[in-house]
PyMOL Python script that loads the backbone (N, CA, C, O; Angstrom):
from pymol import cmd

cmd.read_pdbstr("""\
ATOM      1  N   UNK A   1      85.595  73.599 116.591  1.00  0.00           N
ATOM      2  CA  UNK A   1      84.876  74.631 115.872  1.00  0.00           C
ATOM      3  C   UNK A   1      85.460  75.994 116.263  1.00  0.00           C
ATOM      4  O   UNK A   1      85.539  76.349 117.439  1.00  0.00           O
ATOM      5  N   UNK A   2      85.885  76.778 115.181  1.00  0.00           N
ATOM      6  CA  UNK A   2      86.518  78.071 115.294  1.00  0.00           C
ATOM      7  C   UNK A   2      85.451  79.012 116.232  1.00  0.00           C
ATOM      8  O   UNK A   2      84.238  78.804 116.280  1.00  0.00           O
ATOM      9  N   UNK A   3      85.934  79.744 116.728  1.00  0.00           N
ATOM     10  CA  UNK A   3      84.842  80.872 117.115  1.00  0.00           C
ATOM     11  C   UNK A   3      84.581  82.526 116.340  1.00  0.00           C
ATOM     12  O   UNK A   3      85.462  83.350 116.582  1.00  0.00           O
ATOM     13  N   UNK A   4      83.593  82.907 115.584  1.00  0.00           N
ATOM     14  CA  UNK A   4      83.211  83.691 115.227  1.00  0.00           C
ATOM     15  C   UNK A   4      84.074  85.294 115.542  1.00  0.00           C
ATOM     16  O   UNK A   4      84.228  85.788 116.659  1.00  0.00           O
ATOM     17  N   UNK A   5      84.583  85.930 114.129  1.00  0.00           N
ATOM     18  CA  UNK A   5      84.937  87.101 115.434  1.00  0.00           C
ATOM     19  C   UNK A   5      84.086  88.093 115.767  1.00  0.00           C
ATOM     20  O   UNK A   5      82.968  88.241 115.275  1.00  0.00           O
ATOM     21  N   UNK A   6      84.723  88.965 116.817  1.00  0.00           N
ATOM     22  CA  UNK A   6      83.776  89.979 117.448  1.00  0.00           C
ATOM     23  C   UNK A   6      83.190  90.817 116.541  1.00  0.00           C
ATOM     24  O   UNK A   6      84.024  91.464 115.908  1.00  0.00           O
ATOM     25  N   UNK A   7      82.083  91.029 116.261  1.00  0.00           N
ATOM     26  CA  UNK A   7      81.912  92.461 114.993  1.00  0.00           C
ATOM     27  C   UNK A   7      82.253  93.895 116.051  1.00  0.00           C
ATOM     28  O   UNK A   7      81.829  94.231 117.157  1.00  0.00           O
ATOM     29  N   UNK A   8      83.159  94.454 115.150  1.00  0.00           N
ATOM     30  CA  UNK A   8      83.827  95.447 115.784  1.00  0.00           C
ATOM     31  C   UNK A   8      83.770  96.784 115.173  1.00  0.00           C
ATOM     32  O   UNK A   8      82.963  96.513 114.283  1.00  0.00           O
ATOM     33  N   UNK A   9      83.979  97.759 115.039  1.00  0.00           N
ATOM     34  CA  UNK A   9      83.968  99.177 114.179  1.00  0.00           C
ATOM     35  C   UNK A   9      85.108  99.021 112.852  1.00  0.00           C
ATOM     36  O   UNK A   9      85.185  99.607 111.772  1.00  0.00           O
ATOM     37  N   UNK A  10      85.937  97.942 113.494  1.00  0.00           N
ATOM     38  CA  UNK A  10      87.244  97.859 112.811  1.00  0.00           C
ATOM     39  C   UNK A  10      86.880  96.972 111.666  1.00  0.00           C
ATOM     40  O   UNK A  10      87.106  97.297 110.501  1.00  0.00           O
ATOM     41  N   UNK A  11      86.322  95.862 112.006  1.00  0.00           N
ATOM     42  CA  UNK A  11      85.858  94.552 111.006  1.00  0.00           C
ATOM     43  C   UNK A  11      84.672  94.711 110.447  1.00  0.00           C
ATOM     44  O   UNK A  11      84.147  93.805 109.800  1.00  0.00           O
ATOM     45  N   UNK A  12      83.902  96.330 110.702  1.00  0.00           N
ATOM     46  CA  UNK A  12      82.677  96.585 109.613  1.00  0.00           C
ATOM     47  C   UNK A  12      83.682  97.386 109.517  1.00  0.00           C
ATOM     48  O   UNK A  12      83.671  97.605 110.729  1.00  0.00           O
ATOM     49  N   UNK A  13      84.795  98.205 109.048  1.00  0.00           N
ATOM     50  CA  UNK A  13      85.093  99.319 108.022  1.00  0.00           C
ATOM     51  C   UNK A  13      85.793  98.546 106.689  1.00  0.00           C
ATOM     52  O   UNK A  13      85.816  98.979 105.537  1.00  0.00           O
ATOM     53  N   UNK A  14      86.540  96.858 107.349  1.00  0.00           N
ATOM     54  CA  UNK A  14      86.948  96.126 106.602  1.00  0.00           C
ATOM     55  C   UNK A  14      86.232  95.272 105.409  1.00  0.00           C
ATOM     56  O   UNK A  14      86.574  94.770 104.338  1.00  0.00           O
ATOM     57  N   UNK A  15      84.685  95.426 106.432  1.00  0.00           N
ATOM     58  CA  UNK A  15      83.913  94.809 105.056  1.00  0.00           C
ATOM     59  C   UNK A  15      83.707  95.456 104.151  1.00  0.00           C
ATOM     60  O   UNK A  15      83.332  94.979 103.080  1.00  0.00           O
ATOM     61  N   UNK A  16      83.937  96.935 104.391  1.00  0.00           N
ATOM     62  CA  UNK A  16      83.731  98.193 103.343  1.00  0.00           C
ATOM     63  C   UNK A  16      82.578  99.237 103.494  1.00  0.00           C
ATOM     64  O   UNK A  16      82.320 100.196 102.767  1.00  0.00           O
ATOM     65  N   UNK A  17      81.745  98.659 105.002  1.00  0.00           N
ATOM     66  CA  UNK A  17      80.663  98.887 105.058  1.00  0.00           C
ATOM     67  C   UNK A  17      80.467 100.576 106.402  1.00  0.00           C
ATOM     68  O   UNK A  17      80.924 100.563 107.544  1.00  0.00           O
ATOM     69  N   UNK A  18      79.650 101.858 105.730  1.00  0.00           N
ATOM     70  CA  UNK A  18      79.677 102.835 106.890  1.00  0.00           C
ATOM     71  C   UNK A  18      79.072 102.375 108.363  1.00  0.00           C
ATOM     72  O   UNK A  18      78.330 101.415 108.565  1.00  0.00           O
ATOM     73  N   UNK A  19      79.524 103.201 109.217  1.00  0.00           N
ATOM     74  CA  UNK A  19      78.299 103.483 110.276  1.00  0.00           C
ATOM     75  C   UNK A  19      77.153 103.121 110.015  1.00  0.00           C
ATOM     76  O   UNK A  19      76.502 102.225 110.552  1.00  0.00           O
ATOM     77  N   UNK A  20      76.801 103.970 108.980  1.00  0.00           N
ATOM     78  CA  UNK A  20      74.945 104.127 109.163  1.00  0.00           C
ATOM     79  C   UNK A  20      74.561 103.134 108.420  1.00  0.00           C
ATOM     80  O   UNK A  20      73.360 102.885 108.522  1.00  0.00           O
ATOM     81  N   UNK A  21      75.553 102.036 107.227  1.00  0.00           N
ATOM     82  CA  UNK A  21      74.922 100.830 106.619  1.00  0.00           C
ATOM     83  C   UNK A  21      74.914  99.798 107.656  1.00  0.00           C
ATOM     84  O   UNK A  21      74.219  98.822 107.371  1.00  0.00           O
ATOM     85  N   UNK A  22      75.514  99.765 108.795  1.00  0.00           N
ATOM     86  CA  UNK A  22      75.709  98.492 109.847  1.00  0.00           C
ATOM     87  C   UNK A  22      74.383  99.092 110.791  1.00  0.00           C
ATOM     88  O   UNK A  22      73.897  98.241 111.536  1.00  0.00           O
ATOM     89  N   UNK A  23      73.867 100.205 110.830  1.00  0.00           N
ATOM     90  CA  UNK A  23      72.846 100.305 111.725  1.00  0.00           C
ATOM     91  C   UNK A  23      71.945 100.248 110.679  1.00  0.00           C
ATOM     92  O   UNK A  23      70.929  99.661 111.051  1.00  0.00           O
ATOM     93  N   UNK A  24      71.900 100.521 109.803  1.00  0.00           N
ATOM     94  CA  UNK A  24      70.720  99.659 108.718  1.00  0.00           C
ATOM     95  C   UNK A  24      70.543  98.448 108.877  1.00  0.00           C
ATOM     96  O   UNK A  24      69.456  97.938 109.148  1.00  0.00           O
ATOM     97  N   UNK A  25      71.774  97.757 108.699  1.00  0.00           N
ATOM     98  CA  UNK A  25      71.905  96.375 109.123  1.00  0.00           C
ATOM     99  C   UNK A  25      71.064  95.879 110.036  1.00  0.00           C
ATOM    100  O   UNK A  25      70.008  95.393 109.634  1.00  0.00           O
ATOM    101  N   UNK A  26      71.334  95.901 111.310  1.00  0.00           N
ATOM    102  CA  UNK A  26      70.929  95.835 112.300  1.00  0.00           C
ATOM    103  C   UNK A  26      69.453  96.134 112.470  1.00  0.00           C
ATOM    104  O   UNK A  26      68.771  95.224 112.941  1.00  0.00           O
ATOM    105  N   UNK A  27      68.780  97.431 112.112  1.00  0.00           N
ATOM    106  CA  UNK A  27      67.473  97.874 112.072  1.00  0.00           C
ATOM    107  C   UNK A  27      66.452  96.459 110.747  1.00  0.00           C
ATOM    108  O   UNK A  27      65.234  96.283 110.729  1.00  0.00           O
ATOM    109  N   UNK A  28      67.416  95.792 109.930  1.00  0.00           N
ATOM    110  CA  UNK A  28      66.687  95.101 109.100  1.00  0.00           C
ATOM    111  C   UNK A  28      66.688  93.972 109.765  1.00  0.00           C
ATOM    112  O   UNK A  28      65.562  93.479 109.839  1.00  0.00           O
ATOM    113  N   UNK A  29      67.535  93.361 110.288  1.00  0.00           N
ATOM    114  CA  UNK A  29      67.697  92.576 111.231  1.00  0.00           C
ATOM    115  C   UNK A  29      66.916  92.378 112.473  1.00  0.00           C
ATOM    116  O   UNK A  29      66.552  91.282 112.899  1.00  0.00           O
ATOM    117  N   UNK A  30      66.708  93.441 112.977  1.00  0.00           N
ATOM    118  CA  UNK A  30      66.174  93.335 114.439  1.00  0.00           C
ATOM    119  C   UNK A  30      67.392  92.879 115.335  1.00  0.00           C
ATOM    120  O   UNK A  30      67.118  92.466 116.462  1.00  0.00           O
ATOM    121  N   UNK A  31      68.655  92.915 114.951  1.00  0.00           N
ATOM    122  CA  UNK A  31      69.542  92.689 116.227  1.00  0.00           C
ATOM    123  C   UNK A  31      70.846  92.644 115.253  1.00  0.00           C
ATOM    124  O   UNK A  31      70.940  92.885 114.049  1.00  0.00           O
ATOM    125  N   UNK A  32      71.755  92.273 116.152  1.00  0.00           N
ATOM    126  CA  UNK A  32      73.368  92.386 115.411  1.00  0.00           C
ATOM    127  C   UNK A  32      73.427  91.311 114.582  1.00  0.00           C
ATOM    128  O   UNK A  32      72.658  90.352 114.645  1.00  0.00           O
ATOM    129  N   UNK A  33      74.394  91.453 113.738  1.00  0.00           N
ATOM    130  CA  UNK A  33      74.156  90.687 112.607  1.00  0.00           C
ATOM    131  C   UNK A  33      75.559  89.607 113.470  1.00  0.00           C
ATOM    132  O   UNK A  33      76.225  89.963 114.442  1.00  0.00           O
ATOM    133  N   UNK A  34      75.676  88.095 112.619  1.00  0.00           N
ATOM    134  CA  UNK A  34      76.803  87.920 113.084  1.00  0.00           C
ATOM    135  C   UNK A  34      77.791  88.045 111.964  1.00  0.00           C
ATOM    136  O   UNK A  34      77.610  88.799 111.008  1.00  0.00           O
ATOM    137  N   UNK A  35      78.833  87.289 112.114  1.00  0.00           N
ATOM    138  CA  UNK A  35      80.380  87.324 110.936  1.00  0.00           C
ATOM    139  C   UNK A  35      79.627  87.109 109.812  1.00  0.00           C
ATOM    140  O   UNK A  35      79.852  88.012 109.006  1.00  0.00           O
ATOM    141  N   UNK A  36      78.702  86.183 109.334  1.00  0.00           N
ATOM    142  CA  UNK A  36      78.502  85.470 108.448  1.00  0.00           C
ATOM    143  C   UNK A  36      77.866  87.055 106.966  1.00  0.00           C
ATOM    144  O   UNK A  36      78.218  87.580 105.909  1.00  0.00           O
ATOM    145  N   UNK A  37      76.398  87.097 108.384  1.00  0.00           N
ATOM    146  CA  UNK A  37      75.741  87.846 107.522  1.00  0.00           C
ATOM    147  C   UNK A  37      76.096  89.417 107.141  1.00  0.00           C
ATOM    148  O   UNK A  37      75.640  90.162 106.274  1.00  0.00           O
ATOM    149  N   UNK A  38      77.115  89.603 108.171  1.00  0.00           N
ATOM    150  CA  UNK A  38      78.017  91.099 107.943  1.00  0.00           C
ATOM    151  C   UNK A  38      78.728  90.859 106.163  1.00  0.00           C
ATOM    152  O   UNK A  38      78.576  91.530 105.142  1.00  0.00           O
ATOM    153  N   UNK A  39      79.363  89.839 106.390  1.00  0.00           N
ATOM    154  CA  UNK A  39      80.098  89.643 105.160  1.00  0.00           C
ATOM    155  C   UNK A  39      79.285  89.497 104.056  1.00  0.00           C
ATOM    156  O   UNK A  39      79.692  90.022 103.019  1.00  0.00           O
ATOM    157  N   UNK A  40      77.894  88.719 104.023  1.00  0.00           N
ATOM    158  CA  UNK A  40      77.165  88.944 102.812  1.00  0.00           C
ATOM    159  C   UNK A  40      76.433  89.883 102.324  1.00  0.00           C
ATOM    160  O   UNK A  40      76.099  89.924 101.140  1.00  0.00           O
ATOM    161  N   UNK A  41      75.992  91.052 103.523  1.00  0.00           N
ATOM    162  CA  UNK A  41      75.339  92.008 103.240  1.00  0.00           C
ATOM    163  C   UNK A  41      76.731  93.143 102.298  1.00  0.00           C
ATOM    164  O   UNK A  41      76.729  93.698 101.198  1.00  0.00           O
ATOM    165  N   UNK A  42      77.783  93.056 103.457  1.00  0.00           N
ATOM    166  CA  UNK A  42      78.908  93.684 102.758  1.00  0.00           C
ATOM    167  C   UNK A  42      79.047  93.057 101.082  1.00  0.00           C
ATOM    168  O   UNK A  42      79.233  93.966 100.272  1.00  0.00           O
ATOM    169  N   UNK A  43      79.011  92.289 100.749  1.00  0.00           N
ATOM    170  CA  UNK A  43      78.836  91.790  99.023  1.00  0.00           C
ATOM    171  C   UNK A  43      77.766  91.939  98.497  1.00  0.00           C
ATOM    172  O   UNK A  43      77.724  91.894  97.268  1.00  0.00           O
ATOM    173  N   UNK A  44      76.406  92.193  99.352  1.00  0.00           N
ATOM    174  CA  UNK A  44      75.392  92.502  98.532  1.00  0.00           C
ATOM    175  C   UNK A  44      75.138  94.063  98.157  1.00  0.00           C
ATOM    176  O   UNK A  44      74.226  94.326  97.373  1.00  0.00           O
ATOM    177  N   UNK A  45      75.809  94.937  98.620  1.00  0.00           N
ATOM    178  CA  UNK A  45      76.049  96.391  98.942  1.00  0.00           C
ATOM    179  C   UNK A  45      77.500  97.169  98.361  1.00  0.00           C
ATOM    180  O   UNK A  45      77.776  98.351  98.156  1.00  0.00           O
ATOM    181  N   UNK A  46      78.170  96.044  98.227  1.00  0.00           N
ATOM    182  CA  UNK A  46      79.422  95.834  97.604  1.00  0.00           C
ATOM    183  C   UNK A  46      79.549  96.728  96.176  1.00  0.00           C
ATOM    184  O   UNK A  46      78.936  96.127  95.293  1.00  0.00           O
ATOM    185  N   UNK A  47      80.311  98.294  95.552  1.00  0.00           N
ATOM    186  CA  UNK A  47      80.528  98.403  94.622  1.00  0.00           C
ATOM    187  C   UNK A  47      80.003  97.730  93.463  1.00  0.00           C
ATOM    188  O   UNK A  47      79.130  98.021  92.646  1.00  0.00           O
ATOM    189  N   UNK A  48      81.114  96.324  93.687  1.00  0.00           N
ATOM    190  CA  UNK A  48      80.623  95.152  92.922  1.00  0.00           C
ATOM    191  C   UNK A  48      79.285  94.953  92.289  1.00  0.00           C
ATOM    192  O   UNK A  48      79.042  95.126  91.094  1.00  0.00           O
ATOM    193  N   UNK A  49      78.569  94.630  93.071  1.00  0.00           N
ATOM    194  CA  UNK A  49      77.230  94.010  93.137  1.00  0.00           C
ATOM    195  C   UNK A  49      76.357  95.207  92.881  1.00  0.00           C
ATOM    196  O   UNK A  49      75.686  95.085  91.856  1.00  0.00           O
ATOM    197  N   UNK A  50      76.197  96.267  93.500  1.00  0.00           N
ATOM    198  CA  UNK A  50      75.250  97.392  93.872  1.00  0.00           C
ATOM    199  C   UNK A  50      75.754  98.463  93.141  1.00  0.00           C
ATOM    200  O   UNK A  50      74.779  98.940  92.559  1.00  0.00           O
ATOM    201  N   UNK A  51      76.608  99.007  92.898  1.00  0.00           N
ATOM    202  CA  UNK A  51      77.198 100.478  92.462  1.00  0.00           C
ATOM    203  C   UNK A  51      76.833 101.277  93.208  1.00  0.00           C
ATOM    204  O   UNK A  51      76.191 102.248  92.808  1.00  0.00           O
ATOM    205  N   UNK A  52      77.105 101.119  94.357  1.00  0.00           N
ATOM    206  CA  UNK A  52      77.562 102.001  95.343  1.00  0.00           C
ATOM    207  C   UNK A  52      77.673 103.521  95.158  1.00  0.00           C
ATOM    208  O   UNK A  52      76.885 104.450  95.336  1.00  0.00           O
ATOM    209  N   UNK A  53      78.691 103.450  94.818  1.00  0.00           N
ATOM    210  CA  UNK A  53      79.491 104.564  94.729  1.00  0.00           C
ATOM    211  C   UNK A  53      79.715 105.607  93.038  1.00  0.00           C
ATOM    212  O   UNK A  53      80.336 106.580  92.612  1.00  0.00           O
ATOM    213  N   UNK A  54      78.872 104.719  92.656  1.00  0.00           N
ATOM    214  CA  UNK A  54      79.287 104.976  90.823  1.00  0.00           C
ATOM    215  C   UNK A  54      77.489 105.250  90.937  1.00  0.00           C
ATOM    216  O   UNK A  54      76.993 106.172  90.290  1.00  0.00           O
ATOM    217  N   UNK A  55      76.890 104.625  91.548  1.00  0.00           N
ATOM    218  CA  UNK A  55      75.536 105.071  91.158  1.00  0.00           C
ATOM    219  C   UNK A  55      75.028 106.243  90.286  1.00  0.00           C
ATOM    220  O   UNK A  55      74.473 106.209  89.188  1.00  0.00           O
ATOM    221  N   UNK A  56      75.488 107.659  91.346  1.00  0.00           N
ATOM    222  CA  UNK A  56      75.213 108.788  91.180  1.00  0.00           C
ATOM    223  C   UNK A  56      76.053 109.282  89.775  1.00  0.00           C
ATOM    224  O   UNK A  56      75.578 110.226  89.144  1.00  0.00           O
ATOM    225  N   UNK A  57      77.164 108.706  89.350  1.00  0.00           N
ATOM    226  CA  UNK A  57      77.774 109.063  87.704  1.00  0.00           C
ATOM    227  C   UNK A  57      77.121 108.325  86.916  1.00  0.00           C
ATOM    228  O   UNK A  57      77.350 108.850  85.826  1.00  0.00           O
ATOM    229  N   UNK A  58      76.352 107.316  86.707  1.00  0.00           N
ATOM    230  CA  UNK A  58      75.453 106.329  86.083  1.00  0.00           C
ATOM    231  C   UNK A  58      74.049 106.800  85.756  1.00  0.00           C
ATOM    232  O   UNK A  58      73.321 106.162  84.996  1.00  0.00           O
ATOM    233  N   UNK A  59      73.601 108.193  86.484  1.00  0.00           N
ATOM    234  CA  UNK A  59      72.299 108.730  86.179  1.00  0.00           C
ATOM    235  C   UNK A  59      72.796 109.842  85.418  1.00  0.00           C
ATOM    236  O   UNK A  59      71.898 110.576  85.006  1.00  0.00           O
ATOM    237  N   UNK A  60      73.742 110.115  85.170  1.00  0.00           N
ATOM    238  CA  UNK A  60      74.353 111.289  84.048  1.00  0.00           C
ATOM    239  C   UNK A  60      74.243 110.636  82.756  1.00  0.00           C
ATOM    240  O   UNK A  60      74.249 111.516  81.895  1.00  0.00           O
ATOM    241  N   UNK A  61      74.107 109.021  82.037  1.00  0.00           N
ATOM    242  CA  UNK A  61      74.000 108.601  81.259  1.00  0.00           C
ATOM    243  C   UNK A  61      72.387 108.699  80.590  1.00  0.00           C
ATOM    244  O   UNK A  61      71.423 108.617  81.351  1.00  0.00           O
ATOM    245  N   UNK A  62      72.221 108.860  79.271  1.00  0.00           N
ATOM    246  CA  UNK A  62      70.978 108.489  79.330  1.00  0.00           C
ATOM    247  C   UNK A  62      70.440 107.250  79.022  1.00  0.00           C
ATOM    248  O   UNK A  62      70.952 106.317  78.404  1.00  0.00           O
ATOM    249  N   UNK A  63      68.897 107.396  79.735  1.00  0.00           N
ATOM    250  CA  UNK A  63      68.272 105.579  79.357  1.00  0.00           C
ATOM    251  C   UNK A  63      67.090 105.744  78.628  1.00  0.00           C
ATOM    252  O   UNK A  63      66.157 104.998  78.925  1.00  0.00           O
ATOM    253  N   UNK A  64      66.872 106.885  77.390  1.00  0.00           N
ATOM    254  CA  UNK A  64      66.301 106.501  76.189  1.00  0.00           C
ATOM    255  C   UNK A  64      66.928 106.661  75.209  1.00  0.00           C
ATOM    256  O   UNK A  64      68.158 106.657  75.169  1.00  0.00           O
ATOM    257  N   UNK A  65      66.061 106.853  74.113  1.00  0.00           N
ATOM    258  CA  UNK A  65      66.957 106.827  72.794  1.00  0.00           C
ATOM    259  C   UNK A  65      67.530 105.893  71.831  1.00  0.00           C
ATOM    260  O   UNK A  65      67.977 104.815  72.224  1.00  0.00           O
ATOM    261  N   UNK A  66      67.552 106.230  70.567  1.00  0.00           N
ATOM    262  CA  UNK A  66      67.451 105.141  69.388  1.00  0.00           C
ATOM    263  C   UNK A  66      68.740 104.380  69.835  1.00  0.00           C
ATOM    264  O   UNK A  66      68.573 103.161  69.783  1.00  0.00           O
ATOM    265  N   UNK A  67      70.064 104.789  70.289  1.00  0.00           N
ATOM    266  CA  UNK A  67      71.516 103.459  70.872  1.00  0.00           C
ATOM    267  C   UNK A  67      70.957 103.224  71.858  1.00  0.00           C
ATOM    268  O   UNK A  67      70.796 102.011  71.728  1.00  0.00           O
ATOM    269  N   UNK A  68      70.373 103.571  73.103  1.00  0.00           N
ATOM    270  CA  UNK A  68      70.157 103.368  74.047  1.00  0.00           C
ATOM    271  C   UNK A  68      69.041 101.888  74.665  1.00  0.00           C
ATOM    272  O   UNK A  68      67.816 101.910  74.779  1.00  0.00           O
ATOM    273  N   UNK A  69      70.094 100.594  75.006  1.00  0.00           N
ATOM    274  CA  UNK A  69      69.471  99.255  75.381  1.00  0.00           C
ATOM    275  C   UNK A  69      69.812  99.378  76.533  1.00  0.00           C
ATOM    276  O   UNK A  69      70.890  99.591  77.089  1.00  0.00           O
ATOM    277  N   UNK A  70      68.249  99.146  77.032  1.00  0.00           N
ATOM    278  CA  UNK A  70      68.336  98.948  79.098  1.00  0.00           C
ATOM    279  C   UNK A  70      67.428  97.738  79.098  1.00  0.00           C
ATOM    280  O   UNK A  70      67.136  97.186  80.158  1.00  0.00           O
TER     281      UNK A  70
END
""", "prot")
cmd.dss("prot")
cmd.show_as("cartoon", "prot")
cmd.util.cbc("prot")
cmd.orient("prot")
């Protein structure tokens, strides 16, 4: 059985994830997360998944109006 790697500053910047989302992490957690759940929170938080980062250009759109399906 492989061994887990260390969660490091280096291997949360790789999941894509800040500082203050890994101490979120952790605070939801109640303790360090390991490899597993670093990597799924990193995909659940993920651009991808969440819009991250696009969020804040996504409220410049509007969500009423006669074209407008939400």
């Amino acid at each position: 059985m492989l061994a887990e790697p260390t969660i490091t500053p280096e291997l949360i910047a790789k999941h894509g994830l800040t500082p203050e989302e890994y101490a979120r992490i952790e605070s939801i957690l109640k303790r360090t997360p390991n490899f597993t759940e670093l990597g799924i929170f990193s995909v659940m938080w993920s651009e991808h998944c969440s819009y991250k980062h696009s969020r804040k250009e996504l409220r410049k759109f509007p969500t009423t109006g006669e074209r407008v399906l939400v």
